[in-house]
Structure formats: C-alpha cells, structure tokens
Residue frames as a rotation matrix with the C-alpha (Angstrom) as fourth column:
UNK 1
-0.327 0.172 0.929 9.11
-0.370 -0.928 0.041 -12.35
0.870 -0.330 0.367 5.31
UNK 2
-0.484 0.242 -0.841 8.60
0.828 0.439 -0.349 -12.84
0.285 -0.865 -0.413 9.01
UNK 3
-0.774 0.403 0.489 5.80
-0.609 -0.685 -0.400 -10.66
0.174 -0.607 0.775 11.31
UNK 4
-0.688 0.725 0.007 2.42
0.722 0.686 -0.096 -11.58
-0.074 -0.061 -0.995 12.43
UNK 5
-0.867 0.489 0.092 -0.70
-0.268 -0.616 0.741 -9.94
0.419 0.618 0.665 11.71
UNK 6
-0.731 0.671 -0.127 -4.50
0.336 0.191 -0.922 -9.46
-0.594 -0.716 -0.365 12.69
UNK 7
-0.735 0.605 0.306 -7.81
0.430 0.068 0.900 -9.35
0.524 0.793 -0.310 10.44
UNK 8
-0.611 0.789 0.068 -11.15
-0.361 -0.202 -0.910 -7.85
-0.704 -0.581 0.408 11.44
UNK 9
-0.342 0.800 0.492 -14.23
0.673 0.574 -0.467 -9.15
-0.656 0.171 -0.735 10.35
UNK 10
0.664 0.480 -0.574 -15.42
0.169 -0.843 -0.510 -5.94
-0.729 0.242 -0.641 8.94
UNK 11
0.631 -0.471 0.617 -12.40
0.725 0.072 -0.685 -6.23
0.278 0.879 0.387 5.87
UNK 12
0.472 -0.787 0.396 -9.82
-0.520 -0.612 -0.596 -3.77
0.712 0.075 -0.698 6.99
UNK 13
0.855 -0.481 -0.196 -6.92
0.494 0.869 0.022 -5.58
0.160 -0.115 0.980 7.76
UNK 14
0.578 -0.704 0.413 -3.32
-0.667 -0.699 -0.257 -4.43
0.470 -0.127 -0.874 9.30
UNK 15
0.676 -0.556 -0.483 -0.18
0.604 0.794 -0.068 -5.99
0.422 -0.246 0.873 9.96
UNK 16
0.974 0.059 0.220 2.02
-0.064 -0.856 0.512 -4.99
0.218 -0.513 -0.830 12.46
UNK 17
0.485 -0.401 0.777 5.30
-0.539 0.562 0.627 -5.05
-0.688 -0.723 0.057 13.77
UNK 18
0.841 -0.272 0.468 6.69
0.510 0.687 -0.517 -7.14
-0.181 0.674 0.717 10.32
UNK 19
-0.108 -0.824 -0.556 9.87
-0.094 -0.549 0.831 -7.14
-0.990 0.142 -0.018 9.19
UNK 20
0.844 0.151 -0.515 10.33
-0.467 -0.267 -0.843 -6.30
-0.265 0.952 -0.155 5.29
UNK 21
0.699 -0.377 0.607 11.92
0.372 0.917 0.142 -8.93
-0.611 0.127 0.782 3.50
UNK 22
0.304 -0.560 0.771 13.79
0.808 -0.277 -0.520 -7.07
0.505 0.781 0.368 0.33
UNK 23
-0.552 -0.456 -0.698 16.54
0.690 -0.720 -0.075 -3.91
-0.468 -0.523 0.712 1.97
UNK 24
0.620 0.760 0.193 14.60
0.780 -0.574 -0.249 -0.45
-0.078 0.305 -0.949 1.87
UNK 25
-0.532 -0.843 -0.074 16.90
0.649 -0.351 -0.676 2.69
0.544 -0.407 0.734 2.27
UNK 26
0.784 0.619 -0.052 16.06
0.535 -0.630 0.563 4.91
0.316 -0.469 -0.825 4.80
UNK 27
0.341 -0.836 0.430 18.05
0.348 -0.312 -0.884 7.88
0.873 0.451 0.184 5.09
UNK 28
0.978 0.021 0.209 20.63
-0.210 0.005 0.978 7.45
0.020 -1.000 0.009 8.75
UNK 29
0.389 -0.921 -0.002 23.39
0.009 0.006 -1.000 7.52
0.921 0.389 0.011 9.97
UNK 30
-0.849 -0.055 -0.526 24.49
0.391 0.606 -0.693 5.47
0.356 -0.794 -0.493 13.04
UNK 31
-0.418 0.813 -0.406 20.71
0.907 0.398 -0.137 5.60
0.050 -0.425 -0.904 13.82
UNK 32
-0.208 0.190 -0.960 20.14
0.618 -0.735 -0.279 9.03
-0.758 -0.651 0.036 13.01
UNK 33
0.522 0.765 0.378 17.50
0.739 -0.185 -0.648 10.56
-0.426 0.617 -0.662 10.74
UNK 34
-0.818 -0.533 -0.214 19.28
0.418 -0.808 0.416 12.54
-0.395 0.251 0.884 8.39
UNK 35
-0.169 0.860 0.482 15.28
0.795 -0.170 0.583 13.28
0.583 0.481 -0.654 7.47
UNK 36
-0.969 0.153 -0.192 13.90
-0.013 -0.811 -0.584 16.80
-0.246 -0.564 0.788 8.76
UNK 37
-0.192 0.976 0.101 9.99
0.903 0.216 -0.372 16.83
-0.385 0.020 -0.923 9.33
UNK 38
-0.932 -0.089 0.350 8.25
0.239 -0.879 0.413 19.98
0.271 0.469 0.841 7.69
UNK 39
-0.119 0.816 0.566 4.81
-0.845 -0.382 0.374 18.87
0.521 -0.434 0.735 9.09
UNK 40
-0.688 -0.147 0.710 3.29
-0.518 0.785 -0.339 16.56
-0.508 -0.601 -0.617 11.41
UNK 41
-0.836 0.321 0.445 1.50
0.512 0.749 0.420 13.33
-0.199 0.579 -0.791 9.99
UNK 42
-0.011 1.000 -0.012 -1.88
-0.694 -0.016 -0.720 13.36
-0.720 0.000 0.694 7.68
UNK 43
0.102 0.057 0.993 -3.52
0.607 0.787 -0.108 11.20
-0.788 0.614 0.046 5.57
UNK 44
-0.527 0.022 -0.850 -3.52
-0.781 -0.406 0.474 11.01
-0.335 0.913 0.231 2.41
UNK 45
-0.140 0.723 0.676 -6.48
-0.147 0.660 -0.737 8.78
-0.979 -0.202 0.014 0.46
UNK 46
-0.790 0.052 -0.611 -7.32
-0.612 -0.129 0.780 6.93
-0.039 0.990 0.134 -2.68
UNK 47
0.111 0.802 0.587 -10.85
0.058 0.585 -0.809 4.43
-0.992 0.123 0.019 -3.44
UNK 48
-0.923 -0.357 -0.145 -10.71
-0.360 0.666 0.653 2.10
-0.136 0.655 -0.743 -6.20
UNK 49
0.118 0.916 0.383 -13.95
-0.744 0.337 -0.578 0.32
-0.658 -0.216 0.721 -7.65
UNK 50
-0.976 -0.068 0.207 -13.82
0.064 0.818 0.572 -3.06
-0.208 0.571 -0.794 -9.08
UNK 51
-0.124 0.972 -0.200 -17.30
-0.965 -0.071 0.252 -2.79
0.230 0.225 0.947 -10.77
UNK 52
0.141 0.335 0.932 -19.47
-0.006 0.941 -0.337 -6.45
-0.990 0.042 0.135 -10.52
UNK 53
0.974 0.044 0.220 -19.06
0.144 0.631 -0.763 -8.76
-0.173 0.775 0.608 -13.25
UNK 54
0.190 -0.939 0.285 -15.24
-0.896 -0.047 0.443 -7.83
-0.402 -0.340 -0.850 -12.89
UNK 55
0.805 0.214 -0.553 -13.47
-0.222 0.974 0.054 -11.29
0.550 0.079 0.832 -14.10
UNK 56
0.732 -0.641 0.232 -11.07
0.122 0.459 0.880 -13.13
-0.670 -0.616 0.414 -12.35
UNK 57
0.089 -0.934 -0.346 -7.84
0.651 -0.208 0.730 -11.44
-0.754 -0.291 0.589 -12.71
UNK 58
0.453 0.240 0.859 -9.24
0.476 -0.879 -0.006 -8.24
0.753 0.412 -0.513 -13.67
UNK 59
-0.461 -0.537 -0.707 -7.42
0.885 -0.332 -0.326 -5.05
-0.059 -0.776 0.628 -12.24
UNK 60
0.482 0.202 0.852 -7.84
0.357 -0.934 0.020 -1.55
0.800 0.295 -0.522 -11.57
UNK 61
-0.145 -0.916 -0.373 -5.68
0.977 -0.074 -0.198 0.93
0.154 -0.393 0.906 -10.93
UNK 62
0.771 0.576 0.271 -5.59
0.541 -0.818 0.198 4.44
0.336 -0.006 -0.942 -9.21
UNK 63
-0.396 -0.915 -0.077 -3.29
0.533 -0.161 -0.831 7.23
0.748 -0.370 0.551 -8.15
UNK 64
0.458 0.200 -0.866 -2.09
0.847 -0.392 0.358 9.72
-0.268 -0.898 -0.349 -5.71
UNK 65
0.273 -0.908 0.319 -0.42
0.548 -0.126 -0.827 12.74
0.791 0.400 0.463 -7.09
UNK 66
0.298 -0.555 -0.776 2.48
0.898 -0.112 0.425 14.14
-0.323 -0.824 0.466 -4.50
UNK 67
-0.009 -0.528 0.849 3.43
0.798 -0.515 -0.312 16.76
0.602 0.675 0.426 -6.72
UNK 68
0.637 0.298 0.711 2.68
0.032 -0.932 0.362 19.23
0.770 -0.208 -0.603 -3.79
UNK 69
0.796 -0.325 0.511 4.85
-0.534 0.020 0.845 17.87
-0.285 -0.945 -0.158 -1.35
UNK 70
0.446 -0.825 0.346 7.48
0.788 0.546 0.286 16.04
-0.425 0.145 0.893 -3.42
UNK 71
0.993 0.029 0.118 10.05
0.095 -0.786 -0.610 18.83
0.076 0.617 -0.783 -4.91
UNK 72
0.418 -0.862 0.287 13.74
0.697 0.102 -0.709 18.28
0.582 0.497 0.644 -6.47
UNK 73
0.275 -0.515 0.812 15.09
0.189 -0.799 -0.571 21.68
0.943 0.311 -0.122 -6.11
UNK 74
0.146 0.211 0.967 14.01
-0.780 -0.576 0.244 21.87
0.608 -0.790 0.080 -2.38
UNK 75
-0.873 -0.476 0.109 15.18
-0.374 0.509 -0.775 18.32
0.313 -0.717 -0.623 -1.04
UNK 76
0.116 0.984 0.131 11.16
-0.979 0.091 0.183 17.69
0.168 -0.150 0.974 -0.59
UNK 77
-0.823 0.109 -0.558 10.04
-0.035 0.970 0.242 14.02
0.567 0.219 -0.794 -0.20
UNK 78
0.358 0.862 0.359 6.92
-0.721 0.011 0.693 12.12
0.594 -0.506 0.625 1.45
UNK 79
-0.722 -0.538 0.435 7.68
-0.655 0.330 -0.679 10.14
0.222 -0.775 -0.591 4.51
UNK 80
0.095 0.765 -0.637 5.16
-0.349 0.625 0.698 6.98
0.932 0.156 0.326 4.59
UNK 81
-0.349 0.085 0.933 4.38
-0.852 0.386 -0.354 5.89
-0.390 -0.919 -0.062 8.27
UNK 82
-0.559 0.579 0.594 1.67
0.138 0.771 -0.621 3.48
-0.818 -0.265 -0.511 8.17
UNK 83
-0.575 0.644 -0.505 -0.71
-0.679 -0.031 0.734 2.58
0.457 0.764 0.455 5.09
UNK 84
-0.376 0.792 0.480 -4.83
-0.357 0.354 -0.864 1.25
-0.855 -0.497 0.150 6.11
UNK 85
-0.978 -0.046 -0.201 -5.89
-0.201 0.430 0.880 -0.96
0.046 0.901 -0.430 3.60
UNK 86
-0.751 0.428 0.502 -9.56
-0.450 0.224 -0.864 -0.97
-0.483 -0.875 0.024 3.57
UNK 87
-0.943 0.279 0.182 -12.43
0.295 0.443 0.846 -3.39
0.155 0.852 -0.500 1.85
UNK 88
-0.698 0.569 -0.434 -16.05
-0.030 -0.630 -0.776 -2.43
-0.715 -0.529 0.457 1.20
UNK 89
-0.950 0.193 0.245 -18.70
0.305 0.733 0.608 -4.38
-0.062 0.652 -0.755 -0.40
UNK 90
-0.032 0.983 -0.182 -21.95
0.999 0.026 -0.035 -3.39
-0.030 -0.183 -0.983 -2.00
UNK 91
0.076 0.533 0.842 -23.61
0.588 -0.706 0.394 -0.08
0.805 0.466 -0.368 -2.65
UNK 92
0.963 0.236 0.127 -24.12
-0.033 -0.368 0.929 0.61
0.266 -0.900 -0.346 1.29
UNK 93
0.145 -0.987 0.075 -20.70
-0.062 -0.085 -0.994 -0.32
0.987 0.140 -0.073 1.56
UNK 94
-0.087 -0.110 0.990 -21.74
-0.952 0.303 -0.050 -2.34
-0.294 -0.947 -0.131 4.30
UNK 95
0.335 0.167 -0.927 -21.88
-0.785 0.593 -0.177 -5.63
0.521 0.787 0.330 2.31
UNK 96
0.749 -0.036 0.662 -21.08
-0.344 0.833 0.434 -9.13
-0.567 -0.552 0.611 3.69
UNK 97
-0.112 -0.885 -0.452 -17.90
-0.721 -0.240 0.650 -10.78
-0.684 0.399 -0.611 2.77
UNK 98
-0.076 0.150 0.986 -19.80
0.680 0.731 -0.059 -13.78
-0.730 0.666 -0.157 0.99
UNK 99
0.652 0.747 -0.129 -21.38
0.330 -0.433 -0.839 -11.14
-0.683 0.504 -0.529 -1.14
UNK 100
-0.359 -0.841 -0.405 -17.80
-0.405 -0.251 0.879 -10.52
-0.841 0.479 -0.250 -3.14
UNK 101
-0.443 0.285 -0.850 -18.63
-0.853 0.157 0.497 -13.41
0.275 0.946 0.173 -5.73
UNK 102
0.418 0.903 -0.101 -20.41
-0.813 0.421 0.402 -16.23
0.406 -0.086 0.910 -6.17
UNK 103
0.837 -0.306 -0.453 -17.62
0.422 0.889 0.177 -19.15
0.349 -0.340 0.873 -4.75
UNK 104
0.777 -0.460 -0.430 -14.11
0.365 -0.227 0.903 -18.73
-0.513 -0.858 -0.009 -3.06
UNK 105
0.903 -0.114 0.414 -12.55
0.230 -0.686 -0.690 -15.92
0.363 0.718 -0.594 -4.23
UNK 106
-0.228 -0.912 -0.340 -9.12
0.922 -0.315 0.227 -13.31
-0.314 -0.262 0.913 -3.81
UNK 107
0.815 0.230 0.531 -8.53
0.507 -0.726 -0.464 -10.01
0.279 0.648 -0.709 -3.52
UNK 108
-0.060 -0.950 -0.306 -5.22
0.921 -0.171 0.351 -8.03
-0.385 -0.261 0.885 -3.41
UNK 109
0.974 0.188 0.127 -4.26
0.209 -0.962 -0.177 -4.45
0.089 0.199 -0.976 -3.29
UNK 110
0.053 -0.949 -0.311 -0.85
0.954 -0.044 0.297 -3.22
-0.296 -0.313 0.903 -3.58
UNK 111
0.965 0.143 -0.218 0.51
0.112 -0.982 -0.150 0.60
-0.235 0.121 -0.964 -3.33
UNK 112
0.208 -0.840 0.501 3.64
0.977 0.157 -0.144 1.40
0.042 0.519 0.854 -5.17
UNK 113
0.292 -0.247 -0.924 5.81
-0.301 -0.941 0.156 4.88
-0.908 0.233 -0.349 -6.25
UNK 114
-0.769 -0.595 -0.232 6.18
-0.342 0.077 0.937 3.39
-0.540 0.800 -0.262 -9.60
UNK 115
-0.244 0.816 -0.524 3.80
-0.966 -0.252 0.059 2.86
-0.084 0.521 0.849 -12.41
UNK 116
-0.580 -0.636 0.509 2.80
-0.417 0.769 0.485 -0.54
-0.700 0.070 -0.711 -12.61
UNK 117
-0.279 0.775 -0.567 -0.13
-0.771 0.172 0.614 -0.48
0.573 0.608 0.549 -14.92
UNK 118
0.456 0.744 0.488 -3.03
-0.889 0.357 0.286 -2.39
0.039 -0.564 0.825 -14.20
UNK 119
0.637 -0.015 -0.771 -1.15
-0.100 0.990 -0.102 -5.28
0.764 0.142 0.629 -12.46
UNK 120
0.939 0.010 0.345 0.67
-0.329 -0.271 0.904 -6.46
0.102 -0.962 -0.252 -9.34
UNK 121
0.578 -0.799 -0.169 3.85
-0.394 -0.091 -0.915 -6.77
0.715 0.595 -0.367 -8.64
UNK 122
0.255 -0.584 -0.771 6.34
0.789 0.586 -0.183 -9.60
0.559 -0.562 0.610 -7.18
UNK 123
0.931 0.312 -0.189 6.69
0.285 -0.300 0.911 -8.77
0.227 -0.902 -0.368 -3.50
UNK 124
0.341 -0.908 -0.244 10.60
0.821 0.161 0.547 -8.01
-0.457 -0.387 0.801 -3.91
UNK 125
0.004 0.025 1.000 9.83
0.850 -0.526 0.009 -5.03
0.527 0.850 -0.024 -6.25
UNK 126
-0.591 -0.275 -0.758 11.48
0.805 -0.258 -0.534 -2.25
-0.048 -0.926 0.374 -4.45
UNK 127
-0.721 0.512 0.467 8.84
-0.028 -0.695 0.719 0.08
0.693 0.505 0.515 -5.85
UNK 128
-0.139 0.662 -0.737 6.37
0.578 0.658 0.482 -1.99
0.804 -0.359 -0.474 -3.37
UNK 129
-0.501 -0.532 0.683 5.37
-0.325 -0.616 -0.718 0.25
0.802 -0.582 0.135 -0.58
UNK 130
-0.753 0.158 0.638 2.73
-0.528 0.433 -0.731 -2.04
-0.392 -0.887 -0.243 0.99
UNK 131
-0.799 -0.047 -0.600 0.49
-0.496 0.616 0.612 -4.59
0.341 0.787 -0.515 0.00
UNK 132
-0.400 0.681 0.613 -2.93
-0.806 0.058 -0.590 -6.78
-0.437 -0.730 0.525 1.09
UNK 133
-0.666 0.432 -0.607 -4.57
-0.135 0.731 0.669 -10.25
0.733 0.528 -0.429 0.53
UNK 134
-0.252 0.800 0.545 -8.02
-0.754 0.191 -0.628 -11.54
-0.606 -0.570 0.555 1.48
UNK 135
-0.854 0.330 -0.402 -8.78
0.004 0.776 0.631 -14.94
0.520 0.537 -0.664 0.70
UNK 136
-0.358 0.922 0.150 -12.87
-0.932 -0.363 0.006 -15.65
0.060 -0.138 0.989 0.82
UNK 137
-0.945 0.136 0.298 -14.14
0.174 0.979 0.105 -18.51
-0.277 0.151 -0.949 1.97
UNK 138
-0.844 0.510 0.167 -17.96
-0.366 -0.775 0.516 -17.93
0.393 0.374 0.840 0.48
UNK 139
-0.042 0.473 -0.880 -19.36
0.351 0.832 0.430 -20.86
0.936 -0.291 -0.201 1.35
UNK 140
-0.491 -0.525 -0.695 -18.22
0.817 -0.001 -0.577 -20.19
0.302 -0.851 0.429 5.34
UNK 141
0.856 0.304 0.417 -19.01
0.216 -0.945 0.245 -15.80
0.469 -0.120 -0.875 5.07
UNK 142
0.640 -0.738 -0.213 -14.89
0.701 0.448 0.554 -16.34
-0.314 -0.504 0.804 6.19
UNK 143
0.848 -0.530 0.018 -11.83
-0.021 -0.068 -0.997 -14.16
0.530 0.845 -0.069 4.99
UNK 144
0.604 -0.795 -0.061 -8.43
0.742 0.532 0.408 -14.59
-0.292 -0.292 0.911 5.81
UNK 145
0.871 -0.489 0.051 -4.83
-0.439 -0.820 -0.367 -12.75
0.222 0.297 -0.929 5.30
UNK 146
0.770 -0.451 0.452 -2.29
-0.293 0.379 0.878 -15.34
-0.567 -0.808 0.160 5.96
UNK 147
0.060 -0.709 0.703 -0.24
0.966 0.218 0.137 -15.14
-0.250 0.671 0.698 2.92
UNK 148
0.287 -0.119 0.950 0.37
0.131 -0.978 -0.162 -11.37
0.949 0.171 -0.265 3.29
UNK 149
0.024 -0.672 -0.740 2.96
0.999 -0.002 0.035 -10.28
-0.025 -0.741 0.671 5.93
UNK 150
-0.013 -0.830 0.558 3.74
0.960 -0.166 -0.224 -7.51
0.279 0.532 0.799 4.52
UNK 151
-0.561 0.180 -0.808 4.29
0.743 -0.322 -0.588 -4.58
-0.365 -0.930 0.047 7.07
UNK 152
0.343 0.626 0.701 1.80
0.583 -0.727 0.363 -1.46
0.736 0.284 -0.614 6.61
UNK 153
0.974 -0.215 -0.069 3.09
-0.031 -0.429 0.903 0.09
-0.223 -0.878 -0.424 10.25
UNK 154
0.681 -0.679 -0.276 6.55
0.133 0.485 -0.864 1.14
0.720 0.552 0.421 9.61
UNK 155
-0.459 -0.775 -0.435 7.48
0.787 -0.127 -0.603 1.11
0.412 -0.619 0.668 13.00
UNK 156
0.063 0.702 -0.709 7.21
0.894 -0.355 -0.272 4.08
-0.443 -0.617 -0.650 15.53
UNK 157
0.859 0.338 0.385 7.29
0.511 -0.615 -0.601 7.23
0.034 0.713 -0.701 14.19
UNK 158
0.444 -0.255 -0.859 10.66
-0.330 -0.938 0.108 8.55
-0.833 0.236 -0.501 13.80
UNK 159
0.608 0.452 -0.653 11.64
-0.569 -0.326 -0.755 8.87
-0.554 0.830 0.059 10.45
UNK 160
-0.419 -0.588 -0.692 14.22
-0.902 0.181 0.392 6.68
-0.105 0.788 -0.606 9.81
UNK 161
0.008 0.923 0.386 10.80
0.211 0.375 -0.902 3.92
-0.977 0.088 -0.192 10.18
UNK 162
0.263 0.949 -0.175 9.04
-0.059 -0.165 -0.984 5.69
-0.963 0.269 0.012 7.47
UNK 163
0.076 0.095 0.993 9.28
0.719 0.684 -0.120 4.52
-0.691 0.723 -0.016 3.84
UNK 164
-0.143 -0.284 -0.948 10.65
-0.198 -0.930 0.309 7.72
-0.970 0.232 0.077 1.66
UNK 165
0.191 0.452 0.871 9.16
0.898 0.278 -0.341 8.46
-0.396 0.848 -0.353 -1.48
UNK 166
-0.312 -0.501 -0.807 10.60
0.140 -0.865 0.483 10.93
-0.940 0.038 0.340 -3.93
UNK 167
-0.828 0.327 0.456 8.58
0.560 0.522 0.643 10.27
-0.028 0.788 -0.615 -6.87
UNK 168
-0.821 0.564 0.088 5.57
-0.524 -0.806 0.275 12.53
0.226 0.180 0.957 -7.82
UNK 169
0.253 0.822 -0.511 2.61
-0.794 0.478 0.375 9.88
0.552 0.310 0.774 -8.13
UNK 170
-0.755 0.049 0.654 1.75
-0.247 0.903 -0.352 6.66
-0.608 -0.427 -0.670 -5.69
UNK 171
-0.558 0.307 -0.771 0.00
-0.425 0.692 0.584 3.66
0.712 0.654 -0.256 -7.75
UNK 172
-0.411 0.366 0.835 -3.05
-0.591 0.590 -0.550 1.51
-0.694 -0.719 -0.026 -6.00
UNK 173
-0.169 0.370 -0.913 -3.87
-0.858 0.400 0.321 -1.37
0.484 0.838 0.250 -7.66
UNK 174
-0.289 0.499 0.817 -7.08
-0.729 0.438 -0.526 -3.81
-0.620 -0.748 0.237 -6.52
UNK 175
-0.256 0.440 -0.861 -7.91
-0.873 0.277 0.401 -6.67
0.415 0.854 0.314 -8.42
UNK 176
0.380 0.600 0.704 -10.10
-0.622 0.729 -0.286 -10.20
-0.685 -0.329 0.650 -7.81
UNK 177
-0.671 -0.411 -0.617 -8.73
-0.617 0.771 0.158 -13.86
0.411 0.487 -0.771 -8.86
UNK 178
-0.939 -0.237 0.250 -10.48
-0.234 0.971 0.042 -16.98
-0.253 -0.019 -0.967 -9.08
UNK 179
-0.163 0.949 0.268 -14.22
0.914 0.248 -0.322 -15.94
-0.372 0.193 -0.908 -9.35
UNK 180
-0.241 0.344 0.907 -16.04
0.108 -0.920 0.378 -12.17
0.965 0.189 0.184 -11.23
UNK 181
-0.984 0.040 0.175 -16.76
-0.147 -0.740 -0.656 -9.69
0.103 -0.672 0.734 -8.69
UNK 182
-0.436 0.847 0.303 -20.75
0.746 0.152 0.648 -10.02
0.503 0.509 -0.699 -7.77
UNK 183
0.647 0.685 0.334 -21.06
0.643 -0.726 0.244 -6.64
0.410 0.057 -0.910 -6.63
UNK 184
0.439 -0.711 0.549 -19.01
-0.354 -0.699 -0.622 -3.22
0.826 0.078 -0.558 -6.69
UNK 185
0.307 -0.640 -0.704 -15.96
0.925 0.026 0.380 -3.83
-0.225 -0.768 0.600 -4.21
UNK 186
0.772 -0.548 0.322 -14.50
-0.486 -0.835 -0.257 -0.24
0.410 0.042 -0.911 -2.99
UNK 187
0.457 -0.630 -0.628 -10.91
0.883 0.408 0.233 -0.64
0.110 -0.661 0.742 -1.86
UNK 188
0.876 -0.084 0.476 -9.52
-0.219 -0.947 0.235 2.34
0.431 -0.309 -0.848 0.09
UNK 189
-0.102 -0.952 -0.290 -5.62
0.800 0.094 -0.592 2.99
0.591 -0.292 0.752 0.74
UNK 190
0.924 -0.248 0.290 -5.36
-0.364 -0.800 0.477 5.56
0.114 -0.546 -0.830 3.98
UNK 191
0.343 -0.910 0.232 -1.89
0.265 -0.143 -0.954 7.03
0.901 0.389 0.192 3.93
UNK 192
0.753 -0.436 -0.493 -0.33
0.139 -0.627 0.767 8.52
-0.643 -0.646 -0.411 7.34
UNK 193
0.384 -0.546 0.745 2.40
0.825 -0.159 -0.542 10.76
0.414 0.822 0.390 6.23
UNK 194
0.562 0.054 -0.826 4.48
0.669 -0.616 0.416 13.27
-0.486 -0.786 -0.382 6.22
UNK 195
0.862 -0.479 0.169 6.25
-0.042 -0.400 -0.916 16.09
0.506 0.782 -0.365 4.02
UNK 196
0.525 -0.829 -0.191 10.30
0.599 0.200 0.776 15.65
-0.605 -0.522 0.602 5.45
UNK 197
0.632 -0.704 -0.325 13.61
-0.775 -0.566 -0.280 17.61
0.013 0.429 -0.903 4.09
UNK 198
0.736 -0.661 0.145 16.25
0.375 0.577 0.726 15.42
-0.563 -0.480 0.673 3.29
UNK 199
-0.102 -0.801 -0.590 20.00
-0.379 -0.517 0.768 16.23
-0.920 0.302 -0.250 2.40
UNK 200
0.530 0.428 -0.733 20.72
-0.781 -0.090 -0.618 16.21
-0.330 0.899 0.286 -1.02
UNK 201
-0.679 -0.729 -0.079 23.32
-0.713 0.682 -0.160 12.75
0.171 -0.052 -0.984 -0.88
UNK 202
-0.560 0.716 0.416 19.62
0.160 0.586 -0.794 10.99
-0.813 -0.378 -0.443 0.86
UNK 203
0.215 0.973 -0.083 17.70
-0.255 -0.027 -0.967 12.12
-0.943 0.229 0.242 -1.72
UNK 204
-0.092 -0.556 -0.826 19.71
-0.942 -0.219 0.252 11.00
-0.321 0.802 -0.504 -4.48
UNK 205
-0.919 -0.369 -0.140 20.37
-0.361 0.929 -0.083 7.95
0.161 -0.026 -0.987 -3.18
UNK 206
-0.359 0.713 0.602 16.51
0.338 0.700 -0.628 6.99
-0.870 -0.022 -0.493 -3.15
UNK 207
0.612 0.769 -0.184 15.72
-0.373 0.076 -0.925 8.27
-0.697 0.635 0.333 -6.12
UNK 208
-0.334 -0.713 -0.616 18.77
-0.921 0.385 0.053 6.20
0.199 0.585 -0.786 -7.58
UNK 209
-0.832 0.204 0.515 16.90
-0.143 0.819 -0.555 3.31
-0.536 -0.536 -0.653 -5.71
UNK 210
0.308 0.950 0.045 13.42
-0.053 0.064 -0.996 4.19
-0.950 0.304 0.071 -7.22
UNK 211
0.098 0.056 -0.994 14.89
-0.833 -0.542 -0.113 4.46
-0.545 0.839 -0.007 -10.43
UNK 212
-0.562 -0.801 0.206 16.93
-0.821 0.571 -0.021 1.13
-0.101 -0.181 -0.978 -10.16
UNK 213
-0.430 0.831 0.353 13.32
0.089 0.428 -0.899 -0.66
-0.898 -0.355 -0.258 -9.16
UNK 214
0.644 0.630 -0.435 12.03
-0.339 -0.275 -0.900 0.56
-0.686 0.727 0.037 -12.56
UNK 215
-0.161 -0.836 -0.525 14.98
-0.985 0.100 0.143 -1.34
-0.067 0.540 -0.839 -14.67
C-alpha cells in the first residue's frame, strides 16, 4: 500500500490521500457514478471499551446496524466517505498515551461489513473497510502510525470515491498486543456517509463481492 499519513498527539489519527492496495468495486462507468445520492452525508458512530487488565491480544468487538438505510428490494446501500478513528484513555477520557499499559504497547481497530468475531483481519480481506495502528512508546509518552496506510478519506466526495456497503451490520473491532490494558481505552469509529440508490447490476455485483470476501 502506498499514501502518507499524519498523527495527532491527542490519539485520533487519519490518513489521507492513500491508495488501497486490494481492487474495491465501486459502481461506474467510464467515470460515472452509476450511484444516486438519497441524502447528503452524516455520521454514523460506534465506542468500544477495552476494560483495564485487558491482556495482550485481547479483542472486542462492536456493531453498527444499517438495516435502516440498507434495503434489497429498493436498490438501498450505504456509501462510506471517510471513517475517524478515535483513541481515548482513562475515565476523563482525557488520559495520557503512557497511561495505556505499563511498557510498549499496540493498539488496532479495524471496521468491516462482515462478521469477523472478536479478531482482525489480514489487510487484503475485501470485507476491510478501514483500519488503525498506534504503536506506544511508554517509556517516551510517544505513539506512532507508520505501519497503517490504510486510507480512511475515500477521496472527494463523489460517489464513485465512497466505499459501498450492502450488508445490514458494520463490525469494529479494538484490541491491545504486547502488554494488558492499564486503564479503560474507548475507541470511537465516526462514519461520514451516505444512503445512495444503485442499479440493480451495481448492487449485485457488490454484494457478489461481499459475499465472495466471506468464502
């Protein structure tokens, strides 16, 4: 995967601008959304809690359900813009980043349209709809994101950009490697979205993709 990326200090983290390594479909035709907006973008939100004492390569998993805005009969789908990956340490959920665990730690979130139970999944899994590392130095009060590319911005905003989900239910799963958790970690997926029409040949063909991803 090739893009560059930018960290804040404060644990929410966004890459921009990346190109996605494994082939998404988006539904076009010589460069032309065959997607039809129905509204204009909102979010959509989920918060995870890794409790403390967590061990190292402990998960936990939450959803989203779409069922209002995803719908067979009607050609429905959800149109993913941009996904905000965000960390939060500590009760006040103003926590330092030493304050994760007790030496140099990992944490990773990934959001899917497929179930993966409580576990993450190889970055070529077209189910993958975006994804986040934070290495900790603890020692330092340091974190990092340089072994995560992986694009959250899909681009500007028309629709053949935006990551099409035809699936009822989106998957977040946050979990900590190398040290236990020493106090609650929230991790928060903000969604930008959008509800879209697409023809019934586009929507086939991704949920023959999403299905394919689950084989």
């Amino acid at each position: 995967m090739v893009g560059r990326g930018e960290s804040k200090c404060s644990g929410r983290l966004r890459r921009e601008d990346s190109i996605r390594g494994s082939v998404i479909y988006t539904p076009s035709l010589h460069g032309v959304t065959m997607a039809t907006a129905k509204t204009g973008s909102f979010y959509l939100t989920e918060t995870i809690t890794l409790p403390s004492g967590l061990a190292s390569g402990g998960r936990v998993q939450g959803s989203i359900d779409l069922g209002a805005y995803v719908n067979v009969a009607t050609g429905q789908a959800i149109a993913i813009e941009e996904v905000d990956f965000i960390l939060q340490i500590g009760s006040d959920f103003g926590g330092p980043i030493a304050q994760v665990a007790a030496g140099n730690s990992s944490l990773g979130m990934q959001l899917t349209d497929l179930n993966p139970g409580t576990a993450f999944v190889r970055a070529d899994d077209q189910s993958l709809v975006a994804s986040n590392r934070i290495d900790i130095d603890d020692s330092a009060n340091l974190s990092s994101a340089h072994q995560d590319l992986f694009p959250d911005n899909f681009g500007p905003s028309a629709l053949s950009e935006a990551f099409m989900v035809v699936n009822d239910t989106l998957y977040l799963v946050g979990g900590i490697d190398a040290q236990a958790a020493a106090d609650d970690l929230y991790m928060t997926a903000r969604i930008r979205c959008r509800v879209v029409k697409l023809g019934t040949k586009d929507w086939m063909a991704i949920a023959i993709q999403s299905t394919a991803s689950d084989n």
